[in-house]
C-alpha positions as CSV (number, residue, x, y, z in Angstrom):
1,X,117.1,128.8,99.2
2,X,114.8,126.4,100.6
3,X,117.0,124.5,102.7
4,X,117.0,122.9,106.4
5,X,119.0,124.7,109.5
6,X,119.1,121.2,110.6
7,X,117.5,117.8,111.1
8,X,116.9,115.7,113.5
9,X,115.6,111.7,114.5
10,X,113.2,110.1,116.7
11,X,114.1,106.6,119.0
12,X,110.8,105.8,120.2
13,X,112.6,103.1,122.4
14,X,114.6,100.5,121.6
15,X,111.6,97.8,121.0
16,X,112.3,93.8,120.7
17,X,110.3,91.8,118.2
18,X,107.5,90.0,119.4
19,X,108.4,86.3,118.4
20,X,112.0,84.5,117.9
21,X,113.7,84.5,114.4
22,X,116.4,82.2,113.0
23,X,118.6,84.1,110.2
24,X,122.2,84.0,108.6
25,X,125.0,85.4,110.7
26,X,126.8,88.5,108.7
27,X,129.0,89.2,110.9
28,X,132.8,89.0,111.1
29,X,133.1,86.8,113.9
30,X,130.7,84.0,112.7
31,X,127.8,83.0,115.3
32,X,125.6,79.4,114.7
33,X,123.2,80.2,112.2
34,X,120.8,78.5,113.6
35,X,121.1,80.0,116.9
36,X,117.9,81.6,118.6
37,X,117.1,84.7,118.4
38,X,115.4,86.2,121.7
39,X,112.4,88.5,121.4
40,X,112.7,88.6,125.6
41,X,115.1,87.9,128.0
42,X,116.3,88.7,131.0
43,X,119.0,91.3,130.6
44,X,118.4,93.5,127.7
45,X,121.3,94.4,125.8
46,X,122.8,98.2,126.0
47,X,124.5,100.7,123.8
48,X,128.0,101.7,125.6
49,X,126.7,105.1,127.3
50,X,123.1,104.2,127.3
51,X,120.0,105.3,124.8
52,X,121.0,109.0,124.7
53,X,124.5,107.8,124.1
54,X,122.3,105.7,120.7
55,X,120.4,108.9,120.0
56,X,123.6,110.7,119.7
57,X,125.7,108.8,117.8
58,X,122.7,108.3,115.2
59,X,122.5,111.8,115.0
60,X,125.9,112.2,114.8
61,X,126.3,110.0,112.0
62,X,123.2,110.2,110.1
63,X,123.3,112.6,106.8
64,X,119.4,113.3,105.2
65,X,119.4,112.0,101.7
66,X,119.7,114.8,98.7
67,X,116.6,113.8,96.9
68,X,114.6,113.4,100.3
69,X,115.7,117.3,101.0
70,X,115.0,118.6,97.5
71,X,111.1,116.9,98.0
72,X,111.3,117.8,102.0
73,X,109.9,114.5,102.3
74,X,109.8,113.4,106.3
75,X,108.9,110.3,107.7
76,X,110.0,107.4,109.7
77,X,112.0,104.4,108.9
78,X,112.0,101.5,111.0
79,X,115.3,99.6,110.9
80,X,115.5,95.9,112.4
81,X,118.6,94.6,113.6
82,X,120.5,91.9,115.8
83,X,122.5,92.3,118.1
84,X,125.4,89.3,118.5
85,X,126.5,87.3,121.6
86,X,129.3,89.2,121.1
87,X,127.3,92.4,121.1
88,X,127.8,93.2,117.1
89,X,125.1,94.5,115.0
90,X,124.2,92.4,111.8
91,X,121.2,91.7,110.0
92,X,120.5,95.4,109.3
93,X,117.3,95.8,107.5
94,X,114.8,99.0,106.5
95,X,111.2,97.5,107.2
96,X,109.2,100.5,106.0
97,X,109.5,102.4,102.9
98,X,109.7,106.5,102.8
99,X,112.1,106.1,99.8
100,X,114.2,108.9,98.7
101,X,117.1,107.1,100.1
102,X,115.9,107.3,103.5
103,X,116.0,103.6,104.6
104,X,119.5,102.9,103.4
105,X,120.9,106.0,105.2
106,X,119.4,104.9,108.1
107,X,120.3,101.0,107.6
108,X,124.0,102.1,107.1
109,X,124.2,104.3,110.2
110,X,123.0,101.5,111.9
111,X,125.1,99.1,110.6
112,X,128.2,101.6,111.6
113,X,127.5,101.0,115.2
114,X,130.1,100.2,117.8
115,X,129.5,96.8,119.6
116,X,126.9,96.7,122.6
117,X,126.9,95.2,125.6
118,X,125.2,92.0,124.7
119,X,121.9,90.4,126.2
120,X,121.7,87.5,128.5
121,X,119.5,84.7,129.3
122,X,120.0,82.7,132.2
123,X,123.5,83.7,132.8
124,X,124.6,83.4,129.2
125,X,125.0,86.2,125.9
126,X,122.4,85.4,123.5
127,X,121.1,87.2,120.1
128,X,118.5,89.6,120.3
129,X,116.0,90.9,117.5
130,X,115.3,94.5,117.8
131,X,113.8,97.6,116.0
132,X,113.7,101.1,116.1
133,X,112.3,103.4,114.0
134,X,114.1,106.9,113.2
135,X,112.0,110.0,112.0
136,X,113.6,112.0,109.4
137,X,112.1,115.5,109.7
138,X,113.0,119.3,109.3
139,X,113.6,120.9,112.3
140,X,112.0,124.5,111.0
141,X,108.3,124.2,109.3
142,X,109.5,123.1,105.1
143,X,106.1,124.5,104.1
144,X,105.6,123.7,100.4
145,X,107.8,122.1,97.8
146,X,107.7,124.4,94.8
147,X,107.9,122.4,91.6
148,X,110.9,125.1,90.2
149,X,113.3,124.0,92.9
150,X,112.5,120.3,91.4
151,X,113.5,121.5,87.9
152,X,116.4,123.0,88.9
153,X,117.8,120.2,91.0
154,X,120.1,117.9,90.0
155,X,117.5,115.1,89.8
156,X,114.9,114.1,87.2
157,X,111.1,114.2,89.0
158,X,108.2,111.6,87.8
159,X,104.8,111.9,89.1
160,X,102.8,109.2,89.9
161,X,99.2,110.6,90.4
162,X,96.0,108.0,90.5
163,X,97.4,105.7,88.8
164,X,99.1,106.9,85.5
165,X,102.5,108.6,85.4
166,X,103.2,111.8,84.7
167,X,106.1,114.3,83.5
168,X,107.1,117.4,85.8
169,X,105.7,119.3,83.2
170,X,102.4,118.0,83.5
171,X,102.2,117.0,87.2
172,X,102.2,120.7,87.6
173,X,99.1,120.9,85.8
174,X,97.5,118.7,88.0
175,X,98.8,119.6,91.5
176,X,99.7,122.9,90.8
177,X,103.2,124.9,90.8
178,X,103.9,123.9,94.7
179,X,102.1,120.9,97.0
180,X,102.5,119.6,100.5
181,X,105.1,116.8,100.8
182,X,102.9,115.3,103.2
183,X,101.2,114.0,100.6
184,X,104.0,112.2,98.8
185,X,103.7,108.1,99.1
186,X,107.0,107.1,98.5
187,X,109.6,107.9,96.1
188,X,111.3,105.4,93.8
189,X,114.0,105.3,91.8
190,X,113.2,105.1,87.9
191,X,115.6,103.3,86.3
192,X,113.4,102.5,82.9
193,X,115.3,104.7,79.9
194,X,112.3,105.7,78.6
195,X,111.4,107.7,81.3
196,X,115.1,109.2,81.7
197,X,115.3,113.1,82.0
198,X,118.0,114.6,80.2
199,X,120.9,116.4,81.8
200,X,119.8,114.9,85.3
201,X,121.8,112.3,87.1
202,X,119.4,109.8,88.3
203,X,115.7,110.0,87.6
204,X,113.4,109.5,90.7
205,X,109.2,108.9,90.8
206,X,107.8,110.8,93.2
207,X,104.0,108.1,94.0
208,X,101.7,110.7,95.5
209,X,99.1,109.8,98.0
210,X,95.3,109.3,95.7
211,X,93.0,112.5,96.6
């Protein structure tokens, strides 16, 4: 069986947002709506423990999506976020799409976090707009997604292939009984019935990259 010893993320930094925001306050302890939103300040805020301290309790936390592993899709998510007076994290958004359930598992770990140590400007906590993008990849090299292990999976598999969609069946034909998941777009789930699979739980369209 095809499947991962383990995975693992990447933090390229912790990276502010390169112009001030105004959006709604989600958290419990409700901030001024309309309150800035800093893109730089003075004193940045800080996860309790420091960046490894992040890195760990991502990793810790974070479980790869089933459909993503069936595919061996990879990729990296970028997850925006802000970070309260307080030092709360609201406003937890996926701003790139891997699919495969890839951006809400990583929105939701995010949004699990324990407070930070705010930032400050001039003395006083204000909000601050960051992002940080987390890689989802194998540890070990996946190699090549056969197209059996898709039809035996719990899920139903579309093909989207230069434009048209396609069954399992005949994606096969076109791509052959096993193909890199490097070259997988996105994945999206299908919810039109017409293009249900029987005896599969949720059906998912796999868009491949145009050769």
């Amino acid at each position: 069986m095809n499947t991962p010893k383990t995975f693992t993320l990447l933090l390229i930094g912790l990276a502010f947002c390169s112009q001030t925001i105004h959006a709604q306050d989600t958290s419990k302890n409700k901030q001024p709506n309309n309150a800035p939103i800093f893109a730089a300040i003075e004193q940045e805020p800080a996860f309790p423990g420091s960046v490894k301290a992040f890195n760990k309790f991502i990793l810790h936390n974070l479980k790869y999506p089933k459909v993503a592993n069936v595919l061996g899709l990879t990729g990296k998510v970028y997850v925006s976020f802000i970070i309260e007076k307080d030092g709360s994290v609201t406003n937890v958004k996926p701003t790139s799409c891997t699919g495969a359930g890839c951006e809400s598992e990583a929105a939701r770990v995010i949004s699990m976090s324990p407070q930070w140590n705010p930032g400050t400007q001039d003395g006083r906590a204000v909000r601050v707009f960051y992002t940080v993008p987390i890689e989802f990849y194998f540890e070990d090299d996946w190699g090549k997604t056969r197209m059996r292990k898709l039809k035996n999976s719990e899920f139903g598999f579309l093909f989207y292939i230069n434009n048209k969609i396609f069954s399992l069946d005949e994606a096969q034909q076109i791509i052959g009984k096993s193909f890199d998941p490097g070259q997988i777009a996105s994945v999206e789930p299908c919810s039109d019935p017409q293009y249900a699979v029987p005896d599969k739980n949720e059906t998912y369209l796999v868009v491949m990259k145009n050769h």
